[in-house]
C-alpha positions as CSV (number, residue, x, y, z in Angstrom):
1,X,48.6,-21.7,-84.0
2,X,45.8,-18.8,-84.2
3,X,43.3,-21.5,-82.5
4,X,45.6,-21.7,-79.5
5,X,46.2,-17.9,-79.0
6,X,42.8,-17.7,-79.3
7,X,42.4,-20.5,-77.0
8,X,44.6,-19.0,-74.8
9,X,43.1,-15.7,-74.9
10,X,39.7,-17.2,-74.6
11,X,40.7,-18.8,-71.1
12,X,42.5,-15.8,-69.5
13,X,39.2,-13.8,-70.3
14,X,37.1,-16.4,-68.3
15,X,40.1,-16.5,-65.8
16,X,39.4,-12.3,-65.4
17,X,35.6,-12.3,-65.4
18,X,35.4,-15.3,-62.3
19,X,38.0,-13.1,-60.6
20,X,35.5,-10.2,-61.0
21,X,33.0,-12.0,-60.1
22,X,34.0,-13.4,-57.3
23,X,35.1,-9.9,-56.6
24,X,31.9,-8.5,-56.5
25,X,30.2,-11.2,-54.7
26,X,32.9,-10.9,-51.3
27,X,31.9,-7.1,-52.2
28,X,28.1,-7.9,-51.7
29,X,28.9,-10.4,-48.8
30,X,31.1,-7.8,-47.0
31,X,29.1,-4.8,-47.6
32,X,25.9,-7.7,-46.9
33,X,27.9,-8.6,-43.3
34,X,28.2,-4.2,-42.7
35,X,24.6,-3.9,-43.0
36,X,24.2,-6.8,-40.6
37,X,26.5,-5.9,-38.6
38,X,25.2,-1.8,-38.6
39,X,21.7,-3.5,-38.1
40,X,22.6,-5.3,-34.9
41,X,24.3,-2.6,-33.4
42,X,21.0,-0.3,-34.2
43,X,19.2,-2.9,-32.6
44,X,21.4,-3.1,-29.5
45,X,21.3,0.3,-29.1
46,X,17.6,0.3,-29.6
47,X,17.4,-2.3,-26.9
48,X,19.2,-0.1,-24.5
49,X,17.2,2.5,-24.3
50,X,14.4,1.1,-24.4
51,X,15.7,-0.4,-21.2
52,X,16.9,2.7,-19.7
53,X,14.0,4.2,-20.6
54,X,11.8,1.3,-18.8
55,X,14.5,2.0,-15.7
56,X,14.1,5.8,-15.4
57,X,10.2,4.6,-15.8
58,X,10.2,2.5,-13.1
59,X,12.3,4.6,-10.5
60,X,10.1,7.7,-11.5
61,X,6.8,5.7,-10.4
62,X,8.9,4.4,-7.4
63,X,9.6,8.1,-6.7
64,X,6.2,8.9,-7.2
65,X,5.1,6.3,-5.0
66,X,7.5,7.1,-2.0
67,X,6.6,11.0,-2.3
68,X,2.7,9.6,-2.5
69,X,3.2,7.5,0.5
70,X,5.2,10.3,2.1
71,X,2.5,12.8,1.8
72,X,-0.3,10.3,2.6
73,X,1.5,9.6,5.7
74,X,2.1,13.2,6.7
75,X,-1.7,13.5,5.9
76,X,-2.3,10.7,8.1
77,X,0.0,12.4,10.9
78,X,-2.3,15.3,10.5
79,X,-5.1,14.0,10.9
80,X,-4.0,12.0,14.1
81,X,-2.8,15.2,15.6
82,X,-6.1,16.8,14.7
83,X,-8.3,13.9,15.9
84,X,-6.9,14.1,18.8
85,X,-6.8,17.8,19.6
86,X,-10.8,17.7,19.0
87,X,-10.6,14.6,21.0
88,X,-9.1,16.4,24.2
89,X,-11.2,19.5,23.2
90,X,-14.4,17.1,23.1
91,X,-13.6,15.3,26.6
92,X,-13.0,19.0,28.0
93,X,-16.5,20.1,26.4
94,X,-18.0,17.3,27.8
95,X,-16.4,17.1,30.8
96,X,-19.2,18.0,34.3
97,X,-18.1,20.4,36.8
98,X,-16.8,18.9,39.9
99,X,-15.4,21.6,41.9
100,X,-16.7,25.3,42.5
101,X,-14.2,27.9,44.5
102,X,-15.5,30.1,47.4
103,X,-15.0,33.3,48.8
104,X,-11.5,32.9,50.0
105,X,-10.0,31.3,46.7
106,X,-9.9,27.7,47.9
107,X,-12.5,24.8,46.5
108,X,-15.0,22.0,47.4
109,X,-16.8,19.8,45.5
110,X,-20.3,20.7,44.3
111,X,-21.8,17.4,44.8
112,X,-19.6,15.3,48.0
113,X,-21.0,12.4,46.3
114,X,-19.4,13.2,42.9
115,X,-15.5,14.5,43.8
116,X,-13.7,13.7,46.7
117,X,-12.8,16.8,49.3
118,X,-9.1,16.3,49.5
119,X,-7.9,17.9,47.0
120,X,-5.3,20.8,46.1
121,X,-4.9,23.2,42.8
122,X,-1.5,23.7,41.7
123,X,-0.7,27.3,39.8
124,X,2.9,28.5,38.6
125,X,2.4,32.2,38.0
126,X,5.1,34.4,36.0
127,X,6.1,32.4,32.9
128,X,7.5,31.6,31.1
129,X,11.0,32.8,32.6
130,X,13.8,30.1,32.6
131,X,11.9,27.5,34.5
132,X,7.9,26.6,33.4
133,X,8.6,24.0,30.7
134,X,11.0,22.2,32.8
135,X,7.7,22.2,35.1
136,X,5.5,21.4,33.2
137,X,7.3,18.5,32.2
138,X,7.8,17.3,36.1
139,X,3.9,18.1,36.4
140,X,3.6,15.9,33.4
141,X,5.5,13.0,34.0
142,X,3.7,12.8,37.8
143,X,0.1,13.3,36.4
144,X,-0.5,16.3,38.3
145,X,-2.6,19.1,36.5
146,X,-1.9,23.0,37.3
147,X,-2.6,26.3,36.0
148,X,0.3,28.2,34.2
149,X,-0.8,31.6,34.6
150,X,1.6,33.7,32.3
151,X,2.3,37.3,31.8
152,X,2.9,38.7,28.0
153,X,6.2,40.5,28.8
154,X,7.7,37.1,29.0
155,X,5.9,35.8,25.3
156,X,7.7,38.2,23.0
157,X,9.8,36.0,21.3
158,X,8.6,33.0,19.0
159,X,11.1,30.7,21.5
160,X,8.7,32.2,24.6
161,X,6.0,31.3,22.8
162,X,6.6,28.1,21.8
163,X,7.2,27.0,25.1
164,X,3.5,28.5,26.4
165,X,2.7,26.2,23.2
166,X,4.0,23.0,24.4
167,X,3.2,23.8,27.8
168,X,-0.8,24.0,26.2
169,X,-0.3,21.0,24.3
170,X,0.7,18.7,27.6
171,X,-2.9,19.5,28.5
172,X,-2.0,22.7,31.0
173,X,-4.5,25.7,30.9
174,X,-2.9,28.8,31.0
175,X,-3.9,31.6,32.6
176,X,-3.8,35.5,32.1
177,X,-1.6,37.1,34.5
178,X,-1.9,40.7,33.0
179,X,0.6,41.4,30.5
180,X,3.2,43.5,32.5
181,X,2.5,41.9,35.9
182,X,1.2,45.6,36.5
183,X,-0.3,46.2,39.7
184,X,-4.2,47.2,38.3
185,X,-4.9,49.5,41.5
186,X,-1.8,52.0,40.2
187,X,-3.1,52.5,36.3
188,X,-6.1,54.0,34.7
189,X,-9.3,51.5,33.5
190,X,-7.9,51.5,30.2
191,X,-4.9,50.4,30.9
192,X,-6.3,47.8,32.8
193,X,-8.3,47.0,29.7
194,X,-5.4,47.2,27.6
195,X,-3.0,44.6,30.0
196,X,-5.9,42.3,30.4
197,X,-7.1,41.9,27.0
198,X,-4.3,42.3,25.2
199,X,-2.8,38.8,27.3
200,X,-6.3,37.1,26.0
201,X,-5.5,38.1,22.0
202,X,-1.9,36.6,22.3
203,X,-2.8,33.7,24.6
204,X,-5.2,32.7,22.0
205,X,-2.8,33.3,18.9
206,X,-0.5,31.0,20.9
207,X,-2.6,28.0,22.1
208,X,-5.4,28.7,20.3
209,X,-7.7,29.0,23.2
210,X,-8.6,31.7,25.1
211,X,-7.8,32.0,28.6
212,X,-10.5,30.8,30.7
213,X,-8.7,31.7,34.4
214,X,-7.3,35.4,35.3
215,X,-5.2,35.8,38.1
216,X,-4.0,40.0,39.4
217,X,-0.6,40.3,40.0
218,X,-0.1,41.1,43.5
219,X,-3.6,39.7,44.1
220,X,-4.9,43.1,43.7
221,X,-7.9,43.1,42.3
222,X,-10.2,46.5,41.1
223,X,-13.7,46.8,41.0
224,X,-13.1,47.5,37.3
225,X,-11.1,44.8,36.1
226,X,-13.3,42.5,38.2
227,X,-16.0,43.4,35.7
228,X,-14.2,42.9,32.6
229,X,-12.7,39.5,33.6
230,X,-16.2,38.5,34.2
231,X,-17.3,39.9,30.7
232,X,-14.5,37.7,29.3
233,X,-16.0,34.8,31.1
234,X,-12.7,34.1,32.7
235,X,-12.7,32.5,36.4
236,X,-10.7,35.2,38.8
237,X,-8.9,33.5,41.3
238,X,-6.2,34.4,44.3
239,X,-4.6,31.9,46.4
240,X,-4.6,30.3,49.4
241,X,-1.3,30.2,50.1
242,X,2.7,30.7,48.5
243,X,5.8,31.2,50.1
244,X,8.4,31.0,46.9
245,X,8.6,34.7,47.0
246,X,9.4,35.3,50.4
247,X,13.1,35.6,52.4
248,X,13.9,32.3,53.8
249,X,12.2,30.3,51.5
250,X,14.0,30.6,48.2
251,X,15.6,27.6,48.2
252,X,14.7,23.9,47.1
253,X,14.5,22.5,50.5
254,X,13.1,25.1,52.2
255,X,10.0,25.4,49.4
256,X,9.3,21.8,49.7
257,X,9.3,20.9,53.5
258,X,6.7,24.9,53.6
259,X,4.5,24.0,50.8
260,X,3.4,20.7,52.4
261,X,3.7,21.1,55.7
262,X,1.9,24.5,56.8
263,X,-0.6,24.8,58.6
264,X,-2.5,27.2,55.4
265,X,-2.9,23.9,54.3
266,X,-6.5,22.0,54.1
267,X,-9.2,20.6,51.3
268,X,-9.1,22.6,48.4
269,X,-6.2,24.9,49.1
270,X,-5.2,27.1,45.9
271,X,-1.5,26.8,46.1
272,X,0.6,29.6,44.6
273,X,4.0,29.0,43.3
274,X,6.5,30.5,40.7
275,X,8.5,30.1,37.4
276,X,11.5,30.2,39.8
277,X,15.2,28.0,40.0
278,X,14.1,26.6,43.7
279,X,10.9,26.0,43.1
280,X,11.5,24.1,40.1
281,X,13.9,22.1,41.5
282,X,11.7,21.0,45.1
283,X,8.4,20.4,42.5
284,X,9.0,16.5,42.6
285,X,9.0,16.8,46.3
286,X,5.8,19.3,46.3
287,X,3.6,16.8,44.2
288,X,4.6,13.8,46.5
289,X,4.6,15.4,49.5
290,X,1.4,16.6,49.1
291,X,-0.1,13.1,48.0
292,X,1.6,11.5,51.0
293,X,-0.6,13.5,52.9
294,X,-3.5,12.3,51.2
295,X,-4.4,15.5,48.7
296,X,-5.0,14.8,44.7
297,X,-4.1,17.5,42.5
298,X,-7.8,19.0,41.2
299,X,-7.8,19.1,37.9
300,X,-9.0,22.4,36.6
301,X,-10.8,21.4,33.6
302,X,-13.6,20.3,36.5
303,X,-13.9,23.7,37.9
304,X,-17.1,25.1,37.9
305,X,-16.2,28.8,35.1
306,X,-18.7,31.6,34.7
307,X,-19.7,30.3,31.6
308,X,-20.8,26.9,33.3
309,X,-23.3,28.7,35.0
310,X,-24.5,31.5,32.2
């Protein structure tokens, strides 16, 4: 009876020590599977940032590369706009005189053989004052060249001045006009220095260039400024002819059907006109009138300037 309790016993400890076992062993196989399982999600998560990491990579290098191409192409645009400023300053350098003006303000061609006779210069004096871009961009889009000759009064502002800009930049010279539109006979010689040069500094600041044509307000000239314009190697000129100013013709119709049909005109008339409403709006009608007739528009980068001949 003692060999079967001990028997008995025997097998219930064997029972108790596989049940450990096996115990211990789903232990080790579920703390085995945690590990794995830990593992792969370390992995996973290693994985994902590693890609994230490569996609904030890549967009940085794409944003790199746009701002790069951005900047290249800016520097590109710059370079354009600079080529092509020394481009138009080159072709002016380089550019013969054609034309020379006479005693009474009008102009004929140095050599017949080089420049045809029929030929007019447009100017629009006292801008800019409502109306000269507008102008200039009718002047532009018929390929007719002018002077603008301005006054500084009227380029006070950055908005004024901008507009002499652009008018510059379509390829229009302009001119000093005095700064006030003074009349130069009523004020002392400094004075006169003082509106004169003064227009040249800010002329320059604006375009760039400075002013290589001086017209007096009023056409009145003195013996004083005469010599400083000269000094500043600046062309004076008058006119031949204007009528925008005058009773009776300060209206579109009336300016147009005047400027191209009276009798002041001939080869090489200097025409005057003005930063005005009418004569803005008849300009169209000026340019062809004018051509109808058989007159170019002189282009007064082939005007013969003091400093041609110095």
């Amino acid at each position: 009876m003692k060999k079967w309790i001990i028997f008995f016993v025997c097998i219930l400890a064997l029972v108790g020590c596989g049940s450990e076992t096996e115990n211990e062993e789903s232990s080790e196989e579920s703390s085995n599977q945690e590990e794995q399982t830990n593992e792969q999600v370390e992995e996973e998560e290693k994985e994902e940032t590693e890609e994230q990491s490569n996609e904030d990579t890549t967009e940085s290098s794409e944003d790199e590369s746009e701002t790069k191409n951005d900047e290249e192409q800016e520097q590109d645009q710059v370079e354009d706009d600079n080529d092509n400023s020394n481009s138009s300053t080159n072709d002016k350098e380089n550019q013969e005189p054609l034309y020379e003006m006479n005693d009474v303000w009008s102009f004929k061609p140095i050599n017949e053989n080089d420049a045809p006779s029929e030929v007019v210069l447009l100017t629009i004096d006292d801008g800019p004052d409502g109306q000269a871009l507008e102008m200039a961009k009718t002047l532009n889009e018929l390929d007719a060249p002018a002077i603008f000759f301005v006054n500084g009064i009227f380029m006070e502002d950055e908005e004024s001045q901008e507009i002499v800009r652009q008018i510059h930049e379509m390829g229009f010279p302009i001119g000093n006009h005095t700064y006030s539109h003074q009349n130069l006979s009523e004020v002392s010689e400094s004075e006169q220095r003082e509106e004169i040069l003064s227009l040249n500094h800010l002329i320059r600041e604006v375009t760039g260039e400075k002013p290589e044509f001086f017209r007096a307000p009023h056409g009145v000239n003195t013996d004083f400024a005469k010599q400083l314009v000269e000094e500043e190697g600046m062309l004076l000129m008058n006119w031949s002819y204007g009528y925008d100013f005058k009773q009776g013709y300060m209206e579109k119709d009336a300016i147009a059907d005047i400027m191209v049909n009276t009798e002041l005109l001939s080869d090489g008339a200097n025409l005057l006109m003005h930063d005005r409403e009418w004569t803005n709006a008849a300009l169209k009608d000026i340019v062809q009138g004018l051509r109808d007739k058989g007159y170019n528009m002189l282009d007064p980068d082939t005007i013969l300037l003091p400093t041609d001949e110095s």
